[in-house]
C-alpha positions, 0 to 999 in steps of 0.5 A: 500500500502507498501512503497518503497524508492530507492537509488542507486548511478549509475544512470542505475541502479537506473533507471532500478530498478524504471522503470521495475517494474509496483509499483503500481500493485504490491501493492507498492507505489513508493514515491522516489529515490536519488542517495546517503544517504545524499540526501535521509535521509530528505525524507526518514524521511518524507515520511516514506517508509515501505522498504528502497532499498539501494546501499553499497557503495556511495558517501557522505554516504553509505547504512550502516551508512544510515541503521543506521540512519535511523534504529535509527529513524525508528527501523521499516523500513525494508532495502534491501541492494544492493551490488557488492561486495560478503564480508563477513564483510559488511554481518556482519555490515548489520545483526548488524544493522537489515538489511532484506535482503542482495542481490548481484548485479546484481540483476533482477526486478523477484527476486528483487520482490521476496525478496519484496513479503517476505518483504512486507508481513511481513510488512503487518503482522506487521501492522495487529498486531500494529492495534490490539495492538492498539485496545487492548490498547484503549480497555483495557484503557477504561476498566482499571476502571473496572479491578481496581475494580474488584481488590479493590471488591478482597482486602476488600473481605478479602479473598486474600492473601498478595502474591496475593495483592501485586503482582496483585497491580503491574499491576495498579503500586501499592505498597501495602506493607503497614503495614497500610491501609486505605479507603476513600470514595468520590464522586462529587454530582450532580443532574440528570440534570447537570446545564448548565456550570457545565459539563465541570467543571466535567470534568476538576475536575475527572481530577484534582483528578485523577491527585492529586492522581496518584501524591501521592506515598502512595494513589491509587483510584478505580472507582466505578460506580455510587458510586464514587471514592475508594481513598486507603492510604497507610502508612509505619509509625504509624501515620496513621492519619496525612497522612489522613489529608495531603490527605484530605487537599490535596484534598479539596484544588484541588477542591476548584476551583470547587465552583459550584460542590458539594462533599462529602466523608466518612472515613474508619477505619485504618486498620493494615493488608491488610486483615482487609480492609474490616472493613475500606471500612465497616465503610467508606461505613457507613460514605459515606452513610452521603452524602444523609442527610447530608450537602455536601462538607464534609468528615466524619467518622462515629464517626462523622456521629452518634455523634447527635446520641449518647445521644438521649433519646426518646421524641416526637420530634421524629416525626418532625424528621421523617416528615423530612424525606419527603423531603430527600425521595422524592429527592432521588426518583427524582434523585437516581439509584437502586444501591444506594438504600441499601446505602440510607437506611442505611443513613437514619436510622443513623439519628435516635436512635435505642432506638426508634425503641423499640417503636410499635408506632414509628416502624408503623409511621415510616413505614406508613410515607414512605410509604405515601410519595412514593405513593405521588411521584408516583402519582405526577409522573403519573400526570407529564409524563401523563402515562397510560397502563403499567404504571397503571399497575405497580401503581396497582402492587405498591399498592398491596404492601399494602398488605405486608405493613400491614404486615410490620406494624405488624410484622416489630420488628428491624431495619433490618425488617424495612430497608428491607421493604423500600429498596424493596419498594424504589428500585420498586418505581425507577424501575416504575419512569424509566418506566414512565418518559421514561427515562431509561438514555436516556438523558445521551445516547443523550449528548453522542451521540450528542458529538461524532457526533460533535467531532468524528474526534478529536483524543482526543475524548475517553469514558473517556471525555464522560463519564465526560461529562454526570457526570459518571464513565468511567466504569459506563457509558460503562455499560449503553452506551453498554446496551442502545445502545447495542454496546460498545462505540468504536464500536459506535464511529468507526461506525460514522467514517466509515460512514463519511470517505465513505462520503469522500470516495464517494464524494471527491477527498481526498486522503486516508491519508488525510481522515484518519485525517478528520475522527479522525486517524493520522495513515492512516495505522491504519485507513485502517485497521480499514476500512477493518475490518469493511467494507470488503475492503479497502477505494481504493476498496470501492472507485472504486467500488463506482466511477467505 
């Protein structure tokens, strides 16, 4: 319904123009008249008519100087000026202000309707177009990780121009002038299952690094998924190493009240031209890396990360070394996605010298060792979840691996060989364990679906808040929800609205606006938008058809 307000000074008039016209079946809503713009400011304000119909000239204040109040209030009011007087001057003041329409008296109900038709259509036009704006923002909001990075996969590609950099970092409000850049990898570790307590404490700590970030004038941060963060400094002086430490510093200090959250981060190179980004995040990535065999709460370069290593001559501790490996091997199997595999590896052979890989002997016990220890976690994983069927057929499948693991033993010659060897076999032996545990981030689309039918009538619930409540990325989890669910998160979110407001609709007496705030909108107008779009009709006709 389009709203409509009358003030009109001379009673007959103002009772002719309420009462001849049937409002209702004209598709408006009348929601009041008053006889001068004194009396009528407050409840305009209030009820927020969508057409305000004003006499020129009254007492105490006038329809112009009312336009004008209003107008500076409600900038997307539209006025009807009703006047006696055919002058050329009030024309003029009316268009300054934004008047719609300027009609002589008097004026019959027909063309009065006539010129409200136009009105109203527009009217609705423009709230089709709010509607989908506002669609668009949330869309693009939720999105905006994603797009960020997109852009940060563009920057260290090292393929992009200066030009390019900079003009497309002003869109995320990025001054990437420089000439001095560097890479900061970090990410809040937790295992699969959070504990109890420690998701809300998630929450609040992406907020306060969000935050401490988006505060620094010369320091951007990108979502990566599964990853992380990607936090870019920038610096227009030389000393590029104490503005890494100010921003460590920093950073360590706002998570500090995070005690039962575990960290960990990797530092990249500095780099001197936008360009050469790609080495920094290269040797951020290699340190990042750390965080599978390394103690936690620590952000390290390289330099620090390979330090052990850098003397190591070859001795039989090397075994007990590898035996070691065991544990950090089974914990990432338990808990550690596809995506991280190749990163995981990389780690894991920073803990060994490559001097010891020029050793037959090593490079087999090595290979053999893992390979043990990911056959026993599969077993022990069929025992747990007691799978049969495809699951014994994918064990079977696993041990035709046998095959090329003898080959492996015997042609593995560098670390690469190797490293390819045991990411193929890791990555397999993920993909089985989703399989036969069921899992498939099932628990994380059960947290969120409980959330949003607990919370669905918050305006403030959004995939973000979600999103943190499962301890991922927004971008990452928008990729799993859509895939699992196979719809995005607001499609989900507006259809559990939808099916409560035809709950309130069907069983209740409540008015549409009223409903729109039980629901989650505070704008009824957008709520009925979204009803329509949605439902194909609107909630009056959803509850007639209904109730008839």
């Amino acid at each position: 319904m389009v709203k409509v307000y009358l003030v009109e000074d001379e009673i007959i008039i103002r009772q002719s123009i309420k009462n001849s016209i049937d409002w209702e079946k004209e598709g408006y809503e009348f929601v009041g008249d008053a006889s001068d713009g004194e009396l009528a400011l407050p409840v305009i304000l209030k009820e927020k008519p969508d057409i305000l119909i004003t006499d020129i000239r009254m007492p105490f204040m006038d329809g112009l100087e009312l336009s004008r109040m209003v107008k500076a209030e409600l900038p997307d009011i539209k006025i009807v000026i009703l006047s006696g007087y055919d002058d050329f001057e009030y024309a003029k003041q009316a268009i300054k202000i934004g008047v719609a329409e300027y009609l002589l008296k008097p004026v019959s109900s027909a063309v009065l309707l006539e010129h409200l038709s136009e009105i109203a259509e527009k009217v609705r036009d423009e709230r089709e177009d709010l509607a989908l704006k506002k669609v668009y923002y949330q869309e693009m909001q939720e999105n905006e990780e994603f797009i960020k990075m997109k852009f940060l996969g563009e920057l260290i590609s090292g393929k992009m121009s200066l030009a390019d950099a900079l003009e497309k970092g002003k869109r995320f409000h990025m001054n990437l002038g420089g000439p001095f850049y560097r890479i900061i990898l970090f990410k809040f570790i937790q295992e699969d299952h959070v504990k109890a307590g420690q998701s809300e404490d998630l929450a609040r700590a992406y907020a306060a690094v969000g935050n401490y970030v988006d505060g620094l004038k010369d320091a951007f941060r990108f979502q990566r998924g599964v990853e992380g963060w990607a936090f870019l400094l920038t610096s227009v002086e030389e000393d590029m190493e104490a503005q890494t430490e100010r921003f460590i510093e920093g950073l360590k200090e706002v998570i500090a009240p995070f005690e039962a959250l575990t960290w960990f981060g990797g530092i990249g190179s500095e780099a001197a031209r936008l360009r050469e980004l790609r080495y920094s995040f290269r040797e951020a990535d290699k340190a990042f890396a750390g965080r599978f065999v390394q103690e936690p709460n620590q952000i390290i370069s390289v330099e620090q990360l390979n330090y052990e290593q850098l003397d190591n001559e070859f001795d039989a501790n090397i075994f007990g070394e590898i035996n070691q490996f065991d544990q950090i091997i089974t914990r990432f199997l338990s808990s550690g996605s596809r995506e991280e595999v190749k990163s995981f590896v990389g780690a894991l052979f920073t803990e060994i010298s490559e001097d010891h890989f020029r050793s037959l002997m090593i490079r087999q016990y090595i290979i053999m060792d893992i390979y043990a220890t990911v056959l026993a976690f599969c077993k022990k994983l069929r025992k747990d979840t007691g799978s049969d069927g495809e699951a014994a057929g994918q064990m079977e499948s696993l041990r035709e691996n046998e095959e090329i693991l003898k080959r492996a033993v015997l042609t593995a010659e560098s670390v690469d060989d190797i490293k390819d060897y045991i990411g193929t076999l890791l990555d397999h032996v993920i993909e089985l364990r989703n399989t036969l545990s069921g899992r498939r981030y099932s628990d994380i689309i059960r947290t969120a679906r409980k959330r949003i039918e607990q919370d669905y009538m918050s305006e403030d619930i959004s995939l973000n808040t979600v999103a943190a409540e499962v301890c991922m990325s927004p971008s990452y989890f928008s990729s799993v929800f859509s895939k699992e669910m196979g719809k995005t998160f607001i499609e989900y979110l507006t259809e559990v609205r939808m099916e409560k407001a035809k709950q309130y609709l069907v069983c209740s007496s409540m008015k549409t606006s009223e409903i729109s705030y039980e629901v989650g909108y505070k704008d009824p107008h957008y709520f009925s938008y979204i009803f329509k779009k949605t439902q194909g009709c609107t909630p009056k006709e959803y509850r007639a058809a209904r109730k008839g």
